[in-house]
C-alpha positions as a LaTeX table, in Angstrom:
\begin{tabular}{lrrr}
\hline
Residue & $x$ (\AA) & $y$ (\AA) & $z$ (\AA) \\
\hline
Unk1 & 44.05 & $-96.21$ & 8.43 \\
Unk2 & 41.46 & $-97.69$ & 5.89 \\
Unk3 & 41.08 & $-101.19$ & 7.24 \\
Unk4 & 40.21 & $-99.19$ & 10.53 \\
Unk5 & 37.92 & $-96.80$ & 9.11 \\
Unk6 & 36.27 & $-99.64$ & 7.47 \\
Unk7 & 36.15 & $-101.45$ & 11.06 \\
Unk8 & 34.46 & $-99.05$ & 12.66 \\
Unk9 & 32.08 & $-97.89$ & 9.56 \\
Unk10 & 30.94 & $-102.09$ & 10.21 \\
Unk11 & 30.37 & $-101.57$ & 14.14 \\
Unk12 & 28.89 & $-98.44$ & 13.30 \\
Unk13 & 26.15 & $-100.00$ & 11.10 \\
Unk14 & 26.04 & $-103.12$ & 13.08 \\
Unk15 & 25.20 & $-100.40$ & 16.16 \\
Unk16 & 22.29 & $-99.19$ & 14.03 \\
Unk17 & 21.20 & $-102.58$ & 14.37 \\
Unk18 & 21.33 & $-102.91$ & 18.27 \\
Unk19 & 19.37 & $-99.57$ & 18.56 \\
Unk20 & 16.33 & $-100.99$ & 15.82 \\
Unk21 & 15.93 & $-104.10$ & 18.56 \\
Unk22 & 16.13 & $-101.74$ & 21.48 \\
Unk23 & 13.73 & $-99.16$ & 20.47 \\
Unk24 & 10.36 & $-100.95$ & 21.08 \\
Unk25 & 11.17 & $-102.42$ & 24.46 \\
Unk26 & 12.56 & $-98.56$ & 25.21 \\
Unk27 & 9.54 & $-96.90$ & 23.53 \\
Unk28 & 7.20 & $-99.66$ & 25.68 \\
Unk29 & 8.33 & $-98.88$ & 29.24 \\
Unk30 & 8.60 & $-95.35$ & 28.65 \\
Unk31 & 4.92 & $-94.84$ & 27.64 \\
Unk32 & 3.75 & $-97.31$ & 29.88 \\
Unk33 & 5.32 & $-95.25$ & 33.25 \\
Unk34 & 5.21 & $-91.94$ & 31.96 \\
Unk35 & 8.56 & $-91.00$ & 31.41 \\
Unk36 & 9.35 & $-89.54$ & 28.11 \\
Unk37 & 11.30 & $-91.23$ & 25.65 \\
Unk38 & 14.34 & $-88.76$ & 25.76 \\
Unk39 & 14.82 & $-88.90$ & 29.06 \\
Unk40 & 15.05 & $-92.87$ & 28.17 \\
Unk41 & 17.22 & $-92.82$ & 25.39 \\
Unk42 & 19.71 & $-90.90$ & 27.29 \\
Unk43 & 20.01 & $-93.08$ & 29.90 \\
Unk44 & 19.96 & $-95.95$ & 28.33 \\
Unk45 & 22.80 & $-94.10$ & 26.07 \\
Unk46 & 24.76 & $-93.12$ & 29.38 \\
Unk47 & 24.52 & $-96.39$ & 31.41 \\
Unk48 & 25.88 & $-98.31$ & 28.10 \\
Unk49 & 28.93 & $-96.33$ & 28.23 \\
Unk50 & 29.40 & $-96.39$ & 32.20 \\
Unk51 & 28.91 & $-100.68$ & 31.97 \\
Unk52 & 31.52 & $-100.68$ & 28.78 \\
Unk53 & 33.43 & $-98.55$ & 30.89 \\
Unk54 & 33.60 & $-101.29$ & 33.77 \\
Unk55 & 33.59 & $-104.16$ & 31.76 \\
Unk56 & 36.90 & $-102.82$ & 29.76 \\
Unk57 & 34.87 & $-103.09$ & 26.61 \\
Unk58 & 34.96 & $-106.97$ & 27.13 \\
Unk59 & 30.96 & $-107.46$ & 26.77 \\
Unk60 & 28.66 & $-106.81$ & 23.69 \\
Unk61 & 26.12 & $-105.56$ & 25.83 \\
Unk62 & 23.65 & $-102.68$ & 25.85 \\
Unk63 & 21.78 & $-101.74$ & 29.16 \\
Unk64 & 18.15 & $-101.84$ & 28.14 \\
Unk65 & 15.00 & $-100.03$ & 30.24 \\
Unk66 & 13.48 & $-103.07$ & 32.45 \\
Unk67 & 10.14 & $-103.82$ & 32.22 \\
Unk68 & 10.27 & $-105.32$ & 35.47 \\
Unk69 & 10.05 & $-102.63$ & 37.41 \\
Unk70 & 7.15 & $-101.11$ & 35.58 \\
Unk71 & 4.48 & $-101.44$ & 38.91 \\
Unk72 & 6.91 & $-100.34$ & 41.33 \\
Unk73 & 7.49 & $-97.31$ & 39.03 \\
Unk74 & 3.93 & $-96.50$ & 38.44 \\
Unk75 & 2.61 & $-97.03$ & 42.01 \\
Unk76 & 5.19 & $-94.25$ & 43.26 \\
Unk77 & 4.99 & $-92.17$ & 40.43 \\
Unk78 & 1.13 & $-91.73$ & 40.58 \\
Unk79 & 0.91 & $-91.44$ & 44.37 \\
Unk80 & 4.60 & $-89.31$ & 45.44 \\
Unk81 & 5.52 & $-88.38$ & 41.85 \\
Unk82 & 8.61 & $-88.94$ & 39.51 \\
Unk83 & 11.57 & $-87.31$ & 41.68 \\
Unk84 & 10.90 & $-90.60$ & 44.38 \\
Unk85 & 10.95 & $-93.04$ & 41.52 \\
Unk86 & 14.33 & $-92.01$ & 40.58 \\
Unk87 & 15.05 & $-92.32$ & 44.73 \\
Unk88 & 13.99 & $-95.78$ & 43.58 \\
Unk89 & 16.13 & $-96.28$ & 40.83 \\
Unk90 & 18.97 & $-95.30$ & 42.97 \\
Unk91 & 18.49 & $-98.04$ & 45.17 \\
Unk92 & 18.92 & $-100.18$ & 42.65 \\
Unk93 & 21.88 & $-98.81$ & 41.99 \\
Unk94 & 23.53 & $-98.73$ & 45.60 \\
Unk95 & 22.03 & $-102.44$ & 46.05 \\
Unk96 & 24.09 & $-103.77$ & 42.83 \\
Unk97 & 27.24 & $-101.81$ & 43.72 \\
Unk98 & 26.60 & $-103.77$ & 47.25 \\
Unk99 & 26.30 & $-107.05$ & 45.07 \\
Unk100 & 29.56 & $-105.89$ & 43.14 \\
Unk101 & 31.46 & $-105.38$ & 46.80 \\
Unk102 & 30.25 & $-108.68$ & 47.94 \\
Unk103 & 31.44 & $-110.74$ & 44.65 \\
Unk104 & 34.52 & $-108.64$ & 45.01 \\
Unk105 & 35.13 & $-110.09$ & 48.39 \\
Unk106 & 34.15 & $-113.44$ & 47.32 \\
Unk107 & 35.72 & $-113.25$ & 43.85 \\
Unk108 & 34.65 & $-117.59$ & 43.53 \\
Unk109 & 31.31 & $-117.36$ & 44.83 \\
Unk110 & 29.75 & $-117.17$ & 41.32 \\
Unk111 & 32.74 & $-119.55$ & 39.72 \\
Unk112 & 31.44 & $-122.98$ & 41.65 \\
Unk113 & 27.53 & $-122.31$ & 39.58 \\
Unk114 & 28.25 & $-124.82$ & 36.19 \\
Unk115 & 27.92 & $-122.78$ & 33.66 \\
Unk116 & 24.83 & $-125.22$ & 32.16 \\
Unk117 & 22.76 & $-123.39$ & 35.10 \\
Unk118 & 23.41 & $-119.87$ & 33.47 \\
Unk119 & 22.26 & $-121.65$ & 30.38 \\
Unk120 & 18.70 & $-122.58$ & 31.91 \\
Unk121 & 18.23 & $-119.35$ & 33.01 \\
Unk122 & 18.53 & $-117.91$ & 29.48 \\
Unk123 & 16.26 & $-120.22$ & 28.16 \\
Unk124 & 13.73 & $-119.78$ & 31.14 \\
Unk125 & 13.86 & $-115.92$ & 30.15 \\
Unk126 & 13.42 & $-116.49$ & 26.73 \\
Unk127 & 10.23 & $-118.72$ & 27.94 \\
Unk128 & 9.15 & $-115.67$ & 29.28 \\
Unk129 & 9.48 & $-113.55$ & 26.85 \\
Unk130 & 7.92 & $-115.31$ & 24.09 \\
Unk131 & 4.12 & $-114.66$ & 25.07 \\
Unk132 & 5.25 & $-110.98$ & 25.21 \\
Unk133 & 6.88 & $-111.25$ & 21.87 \\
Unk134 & 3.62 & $-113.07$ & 20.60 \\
Unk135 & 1.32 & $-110.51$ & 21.57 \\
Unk136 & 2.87 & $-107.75$ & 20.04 \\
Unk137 & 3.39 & $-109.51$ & 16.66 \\
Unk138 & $-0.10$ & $-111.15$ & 16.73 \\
Unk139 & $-1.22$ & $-109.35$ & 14.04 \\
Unk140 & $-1.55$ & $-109.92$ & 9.46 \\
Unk141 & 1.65 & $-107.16$ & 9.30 \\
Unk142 & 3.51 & $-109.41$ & 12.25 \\
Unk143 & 2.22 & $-112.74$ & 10.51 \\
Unk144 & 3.99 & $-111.36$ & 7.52 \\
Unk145 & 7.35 & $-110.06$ & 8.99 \\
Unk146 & 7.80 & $-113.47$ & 11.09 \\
Unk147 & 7.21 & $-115.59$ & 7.53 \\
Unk148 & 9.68 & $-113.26$ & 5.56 \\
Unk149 & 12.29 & $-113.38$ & 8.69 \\
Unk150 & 12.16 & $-117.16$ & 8.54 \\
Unk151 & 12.37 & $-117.57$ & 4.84 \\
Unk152 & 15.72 & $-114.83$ & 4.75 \\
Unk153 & 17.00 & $-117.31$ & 7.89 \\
Unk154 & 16.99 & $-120.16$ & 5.82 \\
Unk155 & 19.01 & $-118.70$ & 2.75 \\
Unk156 & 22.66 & $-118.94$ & 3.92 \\
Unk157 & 23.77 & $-116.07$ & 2.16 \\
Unk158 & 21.73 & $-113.60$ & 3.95 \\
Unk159 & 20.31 & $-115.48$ & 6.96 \\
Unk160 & 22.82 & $-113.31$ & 9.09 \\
Unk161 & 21.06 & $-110.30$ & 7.54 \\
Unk162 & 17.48 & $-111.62$ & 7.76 \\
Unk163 & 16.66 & $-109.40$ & 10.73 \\
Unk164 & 17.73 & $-106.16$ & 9.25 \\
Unk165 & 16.49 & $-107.22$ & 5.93 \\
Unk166 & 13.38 & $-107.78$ & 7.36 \\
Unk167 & 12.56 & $-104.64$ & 9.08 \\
Unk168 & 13.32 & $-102.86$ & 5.86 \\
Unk169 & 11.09 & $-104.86$ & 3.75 \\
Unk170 & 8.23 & $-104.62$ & 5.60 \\
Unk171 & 9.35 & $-100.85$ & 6.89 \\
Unk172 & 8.88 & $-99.77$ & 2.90 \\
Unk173 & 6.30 & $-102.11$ & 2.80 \\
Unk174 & 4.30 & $-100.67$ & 4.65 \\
Unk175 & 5.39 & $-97.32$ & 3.94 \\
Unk176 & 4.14 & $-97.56$ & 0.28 \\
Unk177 & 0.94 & $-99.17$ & 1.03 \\
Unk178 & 0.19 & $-96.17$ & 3.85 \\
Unk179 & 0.11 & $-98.33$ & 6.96 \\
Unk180 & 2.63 & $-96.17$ & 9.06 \\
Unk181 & 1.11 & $-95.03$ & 11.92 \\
Unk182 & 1.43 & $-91.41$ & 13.96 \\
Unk183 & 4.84 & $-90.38$ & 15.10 \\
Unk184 & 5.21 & $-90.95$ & 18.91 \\
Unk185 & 5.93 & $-87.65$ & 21.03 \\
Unk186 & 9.50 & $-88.12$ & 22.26 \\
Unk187 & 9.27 & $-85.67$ & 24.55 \\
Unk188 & 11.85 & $-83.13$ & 26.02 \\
Unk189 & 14.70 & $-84.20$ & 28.16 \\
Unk190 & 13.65 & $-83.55$ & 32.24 \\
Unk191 & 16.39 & $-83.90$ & 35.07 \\
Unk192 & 15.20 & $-84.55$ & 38.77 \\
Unk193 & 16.74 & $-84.89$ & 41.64 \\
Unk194 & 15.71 & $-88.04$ & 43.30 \\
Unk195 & 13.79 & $-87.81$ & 47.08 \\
Unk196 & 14.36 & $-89.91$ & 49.40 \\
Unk197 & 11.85 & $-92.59$ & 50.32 \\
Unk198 & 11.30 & $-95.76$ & 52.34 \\
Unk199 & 8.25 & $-96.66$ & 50.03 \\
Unk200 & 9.99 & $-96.15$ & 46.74 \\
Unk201 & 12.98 & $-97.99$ & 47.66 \\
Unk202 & 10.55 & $-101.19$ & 48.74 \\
Unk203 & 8.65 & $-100.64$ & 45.78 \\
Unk204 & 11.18 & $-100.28$ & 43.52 \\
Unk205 & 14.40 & $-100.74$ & 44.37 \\
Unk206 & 14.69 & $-104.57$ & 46.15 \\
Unk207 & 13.05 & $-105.67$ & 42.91 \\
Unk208 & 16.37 & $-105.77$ & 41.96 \\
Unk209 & 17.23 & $-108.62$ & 44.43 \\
Unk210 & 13.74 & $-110.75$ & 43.01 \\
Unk211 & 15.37 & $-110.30$ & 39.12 \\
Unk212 & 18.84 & $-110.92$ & 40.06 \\
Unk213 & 18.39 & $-114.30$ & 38.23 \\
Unk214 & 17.81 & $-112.57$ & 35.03 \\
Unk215 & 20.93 & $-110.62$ & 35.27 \\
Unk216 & 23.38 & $-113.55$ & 36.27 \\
Unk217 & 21.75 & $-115.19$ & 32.43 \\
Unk218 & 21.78 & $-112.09$ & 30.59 \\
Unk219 & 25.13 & $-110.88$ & 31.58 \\
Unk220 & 26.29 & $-115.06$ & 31.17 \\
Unk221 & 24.46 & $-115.02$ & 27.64 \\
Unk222 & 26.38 & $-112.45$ & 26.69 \\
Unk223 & 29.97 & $-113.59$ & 28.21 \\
Unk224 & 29.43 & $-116.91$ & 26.29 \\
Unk225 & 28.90 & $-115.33$ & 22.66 \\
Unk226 & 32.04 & $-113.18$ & 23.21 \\
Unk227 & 33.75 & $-115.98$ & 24.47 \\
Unk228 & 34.50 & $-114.17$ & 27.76 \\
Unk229 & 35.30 & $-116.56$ & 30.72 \\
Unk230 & 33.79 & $-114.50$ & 34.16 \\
Unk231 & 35.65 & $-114.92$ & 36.86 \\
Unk232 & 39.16 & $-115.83$ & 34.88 \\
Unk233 & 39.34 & $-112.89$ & 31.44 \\
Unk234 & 36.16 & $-110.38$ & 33.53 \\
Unk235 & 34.99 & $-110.36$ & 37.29 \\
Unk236 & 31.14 & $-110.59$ & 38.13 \\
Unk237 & 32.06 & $-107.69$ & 40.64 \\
Unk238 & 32.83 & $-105.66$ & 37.53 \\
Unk239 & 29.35 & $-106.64$ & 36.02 \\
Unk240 & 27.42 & $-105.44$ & 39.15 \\
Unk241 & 29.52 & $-102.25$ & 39.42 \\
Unk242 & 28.82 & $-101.24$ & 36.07 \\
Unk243 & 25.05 & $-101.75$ & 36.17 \\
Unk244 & 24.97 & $-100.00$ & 39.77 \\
Unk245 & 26.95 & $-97.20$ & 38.61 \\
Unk246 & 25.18 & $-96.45$ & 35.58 \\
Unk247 & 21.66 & $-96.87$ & 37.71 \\
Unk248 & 22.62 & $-93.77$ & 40.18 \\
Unk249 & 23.38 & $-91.86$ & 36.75 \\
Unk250 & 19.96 & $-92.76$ & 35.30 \\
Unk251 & 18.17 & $-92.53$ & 38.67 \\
Unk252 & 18.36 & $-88.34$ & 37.66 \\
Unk253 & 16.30 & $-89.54$ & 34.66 \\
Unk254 & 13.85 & $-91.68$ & 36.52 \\
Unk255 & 14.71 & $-94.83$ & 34.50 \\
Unk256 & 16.13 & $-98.16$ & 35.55 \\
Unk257 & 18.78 & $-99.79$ & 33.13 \\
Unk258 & 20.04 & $-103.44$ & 32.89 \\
Unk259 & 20.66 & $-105.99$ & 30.96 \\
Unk260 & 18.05 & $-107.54$ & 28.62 \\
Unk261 & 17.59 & $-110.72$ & 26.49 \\
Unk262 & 16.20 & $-108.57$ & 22.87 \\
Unk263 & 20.21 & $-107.77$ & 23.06 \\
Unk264 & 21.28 & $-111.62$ & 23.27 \\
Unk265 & 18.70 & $-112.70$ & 20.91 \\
Unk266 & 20.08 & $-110.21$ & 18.14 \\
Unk267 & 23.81 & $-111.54$ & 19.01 \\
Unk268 & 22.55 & $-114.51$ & 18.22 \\
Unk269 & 20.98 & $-114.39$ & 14.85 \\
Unk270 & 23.80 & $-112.47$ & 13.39 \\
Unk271 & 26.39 & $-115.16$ & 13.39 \\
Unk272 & 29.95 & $-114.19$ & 13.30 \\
Unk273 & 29.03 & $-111.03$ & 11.29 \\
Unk274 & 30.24 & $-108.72$ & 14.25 \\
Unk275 & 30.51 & $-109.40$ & 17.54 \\
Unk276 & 32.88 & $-106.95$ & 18.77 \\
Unk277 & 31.44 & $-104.41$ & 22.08 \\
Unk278 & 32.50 & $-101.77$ & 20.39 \\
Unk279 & 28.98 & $-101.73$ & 17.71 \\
Unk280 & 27.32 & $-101.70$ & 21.35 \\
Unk281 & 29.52 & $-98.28$ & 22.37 \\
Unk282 & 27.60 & $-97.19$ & 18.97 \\
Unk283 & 24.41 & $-97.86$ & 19.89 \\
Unk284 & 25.06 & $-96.16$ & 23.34 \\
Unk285 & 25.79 & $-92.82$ & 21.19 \\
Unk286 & 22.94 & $-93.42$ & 18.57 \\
Unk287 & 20.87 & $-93.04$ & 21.61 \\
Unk288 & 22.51 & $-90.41$ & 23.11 \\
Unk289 & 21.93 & $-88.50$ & 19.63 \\
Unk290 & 18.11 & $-90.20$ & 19.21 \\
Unk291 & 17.64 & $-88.19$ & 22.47 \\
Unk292 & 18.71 & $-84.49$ & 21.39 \\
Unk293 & 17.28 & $-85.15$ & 17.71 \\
Unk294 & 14.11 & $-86.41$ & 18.05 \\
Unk295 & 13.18 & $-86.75$ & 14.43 \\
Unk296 & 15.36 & $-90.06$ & 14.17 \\
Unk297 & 12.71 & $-91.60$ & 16.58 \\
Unk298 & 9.76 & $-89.85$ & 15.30 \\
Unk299 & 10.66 & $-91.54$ & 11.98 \\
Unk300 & 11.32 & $-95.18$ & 13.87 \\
Unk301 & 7.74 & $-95.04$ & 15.40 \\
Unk302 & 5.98 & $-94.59$ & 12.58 \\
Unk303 & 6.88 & $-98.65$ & 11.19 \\
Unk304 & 3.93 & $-100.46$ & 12.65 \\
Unk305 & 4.37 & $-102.09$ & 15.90 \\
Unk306 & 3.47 & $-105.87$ & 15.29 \\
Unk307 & 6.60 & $-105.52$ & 12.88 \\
Unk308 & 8.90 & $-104.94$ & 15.81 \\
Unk309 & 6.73 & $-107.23$ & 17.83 \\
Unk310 & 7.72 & $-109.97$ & 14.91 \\
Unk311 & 11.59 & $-109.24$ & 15.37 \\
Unk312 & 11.38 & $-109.62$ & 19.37 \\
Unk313 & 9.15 & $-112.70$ & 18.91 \\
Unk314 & 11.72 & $-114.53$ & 16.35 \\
Unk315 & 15.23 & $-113.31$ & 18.76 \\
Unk316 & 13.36 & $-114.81$ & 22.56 \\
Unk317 & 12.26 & $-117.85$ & 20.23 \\
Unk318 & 16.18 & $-118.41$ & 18.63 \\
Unk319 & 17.46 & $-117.14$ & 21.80 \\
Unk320 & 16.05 & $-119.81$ & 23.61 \\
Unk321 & 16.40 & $-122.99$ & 21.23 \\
Unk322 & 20.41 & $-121.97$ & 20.80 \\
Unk323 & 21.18 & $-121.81$ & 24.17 \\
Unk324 & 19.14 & $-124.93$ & 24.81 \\
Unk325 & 20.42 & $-126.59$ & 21.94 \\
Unk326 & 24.68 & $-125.86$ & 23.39 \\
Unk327 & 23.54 & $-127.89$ & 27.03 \\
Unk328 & 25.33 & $-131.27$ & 27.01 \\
Unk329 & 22.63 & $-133.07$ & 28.39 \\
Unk330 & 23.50 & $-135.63$ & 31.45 \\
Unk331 & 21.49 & $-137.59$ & 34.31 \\
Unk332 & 22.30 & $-134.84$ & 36.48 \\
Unk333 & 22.21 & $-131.75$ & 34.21 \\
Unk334 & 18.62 & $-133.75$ & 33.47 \\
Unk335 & 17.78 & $-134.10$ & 36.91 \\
Unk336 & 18.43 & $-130.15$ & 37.32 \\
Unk337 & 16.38 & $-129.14$ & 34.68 \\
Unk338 & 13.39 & $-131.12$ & 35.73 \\
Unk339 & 13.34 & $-129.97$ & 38.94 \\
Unk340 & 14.37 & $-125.97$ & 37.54 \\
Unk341 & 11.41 & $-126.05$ & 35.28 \\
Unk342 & 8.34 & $-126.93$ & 37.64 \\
Unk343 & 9.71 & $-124.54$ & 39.96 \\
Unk344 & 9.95 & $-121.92$ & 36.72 \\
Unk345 & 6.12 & $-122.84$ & 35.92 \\
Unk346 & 5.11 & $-123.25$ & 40.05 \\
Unk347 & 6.66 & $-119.35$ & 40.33 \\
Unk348 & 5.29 & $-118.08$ & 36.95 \\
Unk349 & 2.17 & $-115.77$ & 39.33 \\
Unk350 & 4.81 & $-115.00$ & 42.03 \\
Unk351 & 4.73 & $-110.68$ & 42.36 \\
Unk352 & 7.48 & $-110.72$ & 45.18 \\
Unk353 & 10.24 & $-112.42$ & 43.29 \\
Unk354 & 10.99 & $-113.27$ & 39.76 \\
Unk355 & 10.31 & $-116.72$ & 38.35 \\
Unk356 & 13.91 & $-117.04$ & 36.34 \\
Unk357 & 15.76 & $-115.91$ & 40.09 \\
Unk358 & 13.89 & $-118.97$ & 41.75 \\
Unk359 & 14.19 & $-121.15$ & 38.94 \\
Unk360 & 17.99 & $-120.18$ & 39.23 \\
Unk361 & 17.83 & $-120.81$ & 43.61 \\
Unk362 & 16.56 & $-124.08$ & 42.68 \\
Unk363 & 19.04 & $-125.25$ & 40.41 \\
Unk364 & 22.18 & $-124.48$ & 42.17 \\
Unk365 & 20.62 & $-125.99$ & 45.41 \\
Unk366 & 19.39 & $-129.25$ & 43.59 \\
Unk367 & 22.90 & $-129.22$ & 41.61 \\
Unk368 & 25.00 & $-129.36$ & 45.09 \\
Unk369 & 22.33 & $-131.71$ & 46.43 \\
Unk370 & 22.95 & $-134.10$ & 43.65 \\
Unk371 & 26.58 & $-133.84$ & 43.95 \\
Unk372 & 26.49 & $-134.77$ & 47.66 \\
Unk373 & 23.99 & $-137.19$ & 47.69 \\
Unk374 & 26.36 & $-138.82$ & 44.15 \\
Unk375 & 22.87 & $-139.03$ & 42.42 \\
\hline
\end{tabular}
């Protein structure tokens, strides 16, 4: 009874964690389209649960607020209003569960991709990410937070802490010196009933077809840390029903919630220190909490923004040189990335599809080009 109190007191802590590196991505979109952070933090609370649900507990993840769909969501909402973004939202919930029944069907479609491909997408998001990463840290206070998280990474006794360790630091830090800024206005908690519209779903909801790549490495990223083999130990059917399910719960919120790299990026720098999905089920109740209590978040907001900015900036950057770093380089896998990459930095302007889903088209297409042609 003690060893399990003591193994959930760890995921409980370690859940802490996973709501710290969701916050300012959460806090972000919500601000950005209007919606107030409440309403966010319960779905993002809800749809955790609903994927962990589907996914048998098999997958550290937590289902983030996308930043993708961030014009779609603003368009509609300043020209119909907020009840046709979530008719948006729910679109991109029917069109996953329509991805789910398809991958259901054709339970080896995904299993002929190598899994070196899922790989370059995680490092083409983390290439994407960075600049964001940059420009929120690109500050003295986020000079400061990315020098002390890269001296604590380099001490082996607490570089699986630094990130934590870090954000404390420079959280009393700044506290004592009087740099904490204005709590942000969470907001009250606002249920609508989405309306249906043609424009919102073509605004909003086939974006989810454009960032499909993203999903395919995020949800991959993730597999590979908790050494889950999708297709054999999880389906990908299970994946898409779980992030289409939880998006018709969240579309009475007005938010859109998938996967997202911050969450990879933290699984990453922690080492072995806990990687069980139950810390994620957790977070999903932290948030659930965070959005009845608002003084948790109040209190979160005040910590200056370029320090958050530094944490994001540090997890895309190790995100992105691990994942690199575990590709077995060959003449074909070579070959691939080559021809991956230009169309990654060809796509990079591209508004009617997302650079990491072409990036992906291309490599599977070059890969079974290679194969046939015995390159």
């Amino acid at each position: 009874m003690v060893s399990i109190f003591k193994r959930h007191i760890k995921h409980f802590a370690m859940g802490l964690e996973h709501m710290a590196v969701a916050l300012t991505s959460i806090l972000f979109v919500a601000a950005t389209v209007g919606v107030t952070p409440s309403n966010a933090f319960l779905a993002v609370g809800l749809s955790t649960l609903i994927f962990h649900i589907f996914t048998k507990n098999k997958l550290s993840s937590v289902l983030g607020v996308s930043a993708s769909y961030i014009g779609g969501m603003l368009l509609i909402s300043q020209t119909l209003g907020n009840e046709y973004v979530g008719f948006g939202v729910l679109g991109i919930g029917l069109i996953y569960l329509g991805v789910g029944a398809i991958l259901k069907k054709f339970p080896n479609l995904l299993n002929r991709v190598p899994k070196f491909i899922f790989k370059l997408s995680v490092v083409y998001i983390s290439l994407l990410l960075i600049p964001i990463g940059w420009s929120m840290a690109n500050s003295q206070i986020g000079f400061i937070t990315i020098g002390i998280l890269l001296t604590l990474s380099f001490i082996p006794k607490v570089k699986d802490y630094a990130l934590p360790l870090s954000l404390l630091l420079m959280g009393a830090g700044t506290y004592y010196a009087g740099m904490w800024v204005a709590p942000m206005d969470t907001g009250s908690i606002f249920l609508t009933v989405p309306h249906v519209s043609i424009t919102a779903f073509t605004a909003i909801s086939l974006i989810s077809i454009s960032v499909i790549g993203e999903v395919f490495g995020d949800v991959s990223a993730t597999a590979m840390i908790n050494e889950v083999e999708l297709g054999e130990d999880m389906s990908w059917s299970c994946v898409f029903f779980g992030i289409g399910t939880a998006n018709i719960f969240s579309s009475f919120f007005g938010v859109p919630t998938v996967s997202y790299s911050e969450n990879n990026g933290f699984l990453k720098s922690i080492g072995e220190r806990d990687l069980h999905p139950t810390a994620q089920i957790y977070t999903a109740l932290i948030f659930i909490v965070m959005a009845f209590v608002p003084i948790i978040a109040n209190s979160l907001s005040r910590v200056p923004f370029p320090i958050y900015g530094a944490l994001l900036l540090f997890l895309f950057i190790n995100l992105g040189a691990t994942t690199l770093m575990d590709i077995k380089f060959n003449k074909t896998k070579a070959i691939v990335t080559a021809l991956s990459l230009l169309a990654f930095i060809l796509s990079r302007n591209l508004v009617v599809v997302s650079p990491i889903t072409v990036s992906f088209i291309t490599s599977v297409v070059s890969y079974m080009a290679i194969k046939k042609l015995a390159i």
